[in-house]
N, C-alpha and C positions, 0 to 999 in steps of 0.2 A: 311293691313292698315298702320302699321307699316313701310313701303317702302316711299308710299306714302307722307306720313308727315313727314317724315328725310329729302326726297326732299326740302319740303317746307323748315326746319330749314337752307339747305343750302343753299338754294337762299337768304334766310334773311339775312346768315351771311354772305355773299356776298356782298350786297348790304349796309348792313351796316359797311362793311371794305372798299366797295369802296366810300361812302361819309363820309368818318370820315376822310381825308383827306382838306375838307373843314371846314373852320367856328373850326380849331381845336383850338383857344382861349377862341372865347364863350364854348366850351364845355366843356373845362378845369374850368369853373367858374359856372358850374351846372350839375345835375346829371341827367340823362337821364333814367326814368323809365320806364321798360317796363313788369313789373308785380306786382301786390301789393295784398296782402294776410292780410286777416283781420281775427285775432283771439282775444274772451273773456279773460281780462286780468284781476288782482284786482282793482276795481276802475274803470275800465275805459278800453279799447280794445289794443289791441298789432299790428301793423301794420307790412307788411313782403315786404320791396320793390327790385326787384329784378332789377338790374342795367346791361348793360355791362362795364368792365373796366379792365385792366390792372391788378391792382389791387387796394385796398381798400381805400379810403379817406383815410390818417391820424386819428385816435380819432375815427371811426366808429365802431358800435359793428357788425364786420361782424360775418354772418353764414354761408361761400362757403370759398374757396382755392383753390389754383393751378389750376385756373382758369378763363378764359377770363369775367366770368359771379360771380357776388358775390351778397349776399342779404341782407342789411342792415336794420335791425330791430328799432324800436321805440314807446312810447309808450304815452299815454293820454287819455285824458276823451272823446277824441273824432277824426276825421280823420284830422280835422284843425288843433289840437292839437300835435296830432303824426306828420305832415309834417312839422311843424313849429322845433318841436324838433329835426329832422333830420336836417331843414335845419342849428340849430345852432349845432349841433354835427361837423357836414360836414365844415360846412363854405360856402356852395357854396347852389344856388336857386334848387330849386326842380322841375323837367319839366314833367310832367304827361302826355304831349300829344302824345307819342308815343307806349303808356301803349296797350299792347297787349288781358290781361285777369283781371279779378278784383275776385280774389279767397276768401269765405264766408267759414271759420270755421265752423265745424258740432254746437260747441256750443254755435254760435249764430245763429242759423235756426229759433229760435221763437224770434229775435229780431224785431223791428221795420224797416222796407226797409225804409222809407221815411228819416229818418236820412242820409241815407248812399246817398238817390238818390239827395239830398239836398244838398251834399256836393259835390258830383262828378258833378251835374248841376253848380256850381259854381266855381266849377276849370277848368283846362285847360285841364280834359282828354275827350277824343272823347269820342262823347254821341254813336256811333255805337258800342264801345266795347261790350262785353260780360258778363254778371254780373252770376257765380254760386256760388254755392256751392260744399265744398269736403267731403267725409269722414272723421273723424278725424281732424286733425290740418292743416289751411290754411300753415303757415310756414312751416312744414312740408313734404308736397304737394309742394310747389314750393321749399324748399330743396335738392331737389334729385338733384342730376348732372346728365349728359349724357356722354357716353367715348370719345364723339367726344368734350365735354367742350364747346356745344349751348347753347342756353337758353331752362332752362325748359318751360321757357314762351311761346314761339315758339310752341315747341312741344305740350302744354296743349290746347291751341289755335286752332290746328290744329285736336288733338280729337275733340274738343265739334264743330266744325265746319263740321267734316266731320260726326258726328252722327247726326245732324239740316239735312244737305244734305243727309242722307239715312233714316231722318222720324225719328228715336232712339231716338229725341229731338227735342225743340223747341230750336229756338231763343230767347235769354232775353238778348235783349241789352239795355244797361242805358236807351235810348230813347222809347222802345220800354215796360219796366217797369214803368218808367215816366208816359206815354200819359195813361198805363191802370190803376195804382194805384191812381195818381193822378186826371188823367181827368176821367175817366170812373167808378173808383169803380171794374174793373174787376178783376180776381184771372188768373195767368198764372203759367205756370208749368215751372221752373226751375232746368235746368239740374243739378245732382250729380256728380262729380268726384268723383272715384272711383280709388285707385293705391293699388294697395295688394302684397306687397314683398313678400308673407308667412310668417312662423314661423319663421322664424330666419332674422325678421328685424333688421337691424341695421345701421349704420349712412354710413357702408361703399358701400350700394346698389345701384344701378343707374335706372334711367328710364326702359333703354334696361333690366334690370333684375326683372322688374315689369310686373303685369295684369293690364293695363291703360285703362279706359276706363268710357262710359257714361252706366250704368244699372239702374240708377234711375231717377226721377226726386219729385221735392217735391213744390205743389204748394204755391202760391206764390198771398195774398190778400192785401185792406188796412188795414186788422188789424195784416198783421205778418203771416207767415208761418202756414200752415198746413200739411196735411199728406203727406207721401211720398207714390209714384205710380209708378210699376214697368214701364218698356220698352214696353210691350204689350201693356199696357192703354196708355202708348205716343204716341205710333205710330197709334193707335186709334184714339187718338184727334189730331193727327196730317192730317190724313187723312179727318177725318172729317171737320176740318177745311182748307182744300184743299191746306194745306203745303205741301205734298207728292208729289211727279212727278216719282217717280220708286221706286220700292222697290223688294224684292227678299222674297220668301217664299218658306220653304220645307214641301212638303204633302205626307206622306205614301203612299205606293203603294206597298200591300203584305205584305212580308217580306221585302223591302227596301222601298228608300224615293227618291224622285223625286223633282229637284230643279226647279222651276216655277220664270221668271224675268219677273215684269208689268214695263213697262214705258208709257210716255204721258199720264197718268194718268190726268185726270179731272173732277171735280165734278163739279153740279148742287144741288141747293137746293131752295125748295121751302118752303112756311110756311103761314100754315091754321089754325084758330081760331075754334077745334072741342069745344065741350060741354063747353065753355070758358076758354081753355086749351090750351096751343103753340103744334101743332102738325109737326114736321120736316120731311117734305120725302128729303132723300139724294138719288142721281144717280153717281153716280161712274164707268166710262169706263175706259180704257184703251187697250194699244197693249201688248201681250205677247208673249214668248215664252219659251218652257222647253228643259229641260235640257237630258241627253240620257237615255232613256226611257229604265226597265226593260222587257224581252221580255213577249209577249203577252199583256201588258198595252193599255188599253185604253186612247186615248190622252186627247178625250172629257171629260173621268170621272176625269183626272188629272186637267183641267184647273177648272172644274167645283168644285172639293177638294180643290182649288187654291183660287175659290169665296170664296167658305166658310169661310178657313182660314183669309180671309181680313174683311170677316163679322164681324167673331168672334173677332178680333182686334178692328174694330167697334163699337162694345157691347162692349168690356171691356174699351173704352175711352169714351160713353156716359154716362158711369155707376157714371164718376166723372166730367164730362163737363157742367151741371146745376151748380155744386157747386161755387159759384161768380162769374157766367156766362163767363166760358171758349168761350162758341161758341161765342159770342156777339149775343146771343137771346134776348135783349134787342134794340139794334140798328134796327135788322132785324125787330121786333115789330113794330117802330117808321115809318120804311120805309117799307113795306109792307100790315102792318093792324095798319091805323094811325086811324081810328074810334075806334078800342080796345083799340089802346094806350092814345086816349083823354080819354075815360071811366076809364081806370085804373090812369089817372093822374099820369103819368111818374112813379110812383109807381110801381117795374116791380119784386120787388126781392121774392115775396110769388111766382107770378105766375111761375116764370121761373121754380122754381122746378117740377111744376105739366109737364116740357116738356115733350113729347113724341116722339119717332124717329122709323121711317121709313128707310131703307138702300136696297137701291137694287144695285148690281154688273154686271156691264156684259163685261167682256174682250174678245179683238178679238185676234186672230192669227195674225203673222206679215204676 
């Protein structure tokens, strides 16, 4: 995974050493952000912006060194406040539109979203970024360096993207929190950062010497954070909600274990009103193939060990997809069984609990 996304960091830094030869005046006169970490602070939140540069403004309180990439901190009752006191620290405009990640302190998980999404709708950063949360201290999380001296931003970006592409996680970009908190009332599940040095953390670690990665998610309503949900119920409600296109699962077989890869994965769902209750049948195909089979293994009982396990993934992300209607069992209500939804009077949040789901699998051989 690890190959992969170093890739990615060196095409970045490529591309942003080959146009930083342009426009190098205006640049000199604003700071070019491209990660910003938000931690609970006294009074009011701590902001962690992670810049490229040379090195440090003048008067900045950095927290990086001898290095291309530095991260200057700031603080306020709020993110207008913190950027505002940046930009008088600095001297120079603050530019948010190239901002890669927007990193959520574990100790504000039960904060209000709507503040933060109110303020990033109103500035200049792209509503497609990515909004999580980390383990521990956003600053901290975007503190690490790398020995190549990239940005962590790059790199952070690059997990939570290639975990959304293997089902591990959803997407929660600005826009995409927006339209459900705001417009809909819906609850979405927002990725965890996860980076574990071991025991003997300490300030002089790097990325490369970290366990980086998405293991959690923790959803995400309008009234503020709730529980956190392992990787198995992700990739459950991921599938169920027909995010998934491949994913890779290993099923026993004996004493060993047998790798099974679904790709073009596609779902069908329908939705029938039993004893005045949303009833969901899910269909689910895709192509497969496995991996080299222990001798004497049956292929058929492999692929069919294969359903199960995606079942069971299934079930462990229906178990929390009712809770502020993860599926959009509300929408589907409206447009499907619009006689139930005039009777219920768009009033839909008792019934959605009572759902029930249906799931059937059936993968072919390539």
């Amino acid at each position: 995974m690890l190959k992969r996304v170093f890739m990615m960091i060196f095409s970045m830094v490529m591309m942003i050493a080959l146009t930083s030869c342009r426009g190098s005046g205006e640049v000199q006169n604003r700071l070019v952000v491209h990660a910003i970490g938000i931690d609970k602070a006294d009074g009011g939140i701590k902001a962690s912006y992670q810049i490229f540069s040379g090195k440090a403004p003048e008067g900045a309180p950095v927290d990086a060194d001898e290095s291309t990439v530095v991260t200057l901190t700031a603080y306020g009752g709020n993110l207008k406040e913190t950027e505002e006191s940046l930009r008088l620290q600095t001297g120079k405009e603050i530019f948010l539109g190239d901002a890669e990640l927007i990193v959520i302190g574990e100790a504000l998980a039960d904060t209000d979203f709507s503040a933060f999404l109110d303020y990033f709708k109103r500035s200049d950063v792209y509503l497609g970024v990515n909004v999580v949360f980390c383990k521990g201290s956003a600053a901290k999380t975007l503190g690490f360096k790398l020995h190549q001296g990239a940005a962590t931003a790059i790199l952070l970006r690059g997990v939570v993207e290639e975990a959304v592409e293997d089902g591990r996680a959803l997407s929660s970009r600005i826009i995409e929190l927006s339209n459900a908190i705001d417009g809909d009332g819906e609850t979405l599940a927002v990725p965890v950062l996860t980076l574990d040095p071991g025991d003997d953390f300490g300030d002089g670690y790097t990325l490369t010497d970290t366990n980086i990665g998405i293991f959690s998610s923790r959803l995400v309503g309008p009234d503020g954070a709730g529980a956190e949900i392992d990787t198995d119920s992700t990739m459950g409600i991921s599938l169920l909600k027909g995010r998934t296109k491949a994913l890779t699962v290993t099923v026993p077989m004996g004493d060993e274990s047998v790798t099974v890869s679904a790709d073009h994965i596609k779902i069908s769902r329908k939705i029938r009103i039993i004893d005045g209750a949303p009833f969901i049948n899910v269909y689910i195909t895709g192509k497969y193939s496995v991996g080299s089979l222990p001798g004497g293994a049956d292929e058929d009982e492999v692929r069919k060990s294969a359903e199960r396990e995606i079942l069971r993934l299934c079930e462990d992300g229906a178990k929390h997809i009712v809770n502020g209607d993860l599926f959009e069992i509300g929408k589907m209500i409206y447009k499907y069984e619009p006689d139930f939804a005039e009777d219920l009077g768009g009033d839909f949040s008792a019934i959605i609990q009572k759902t029930a789901f249906s799931v059937e699998i059936g993968l072919q051989k390539y």
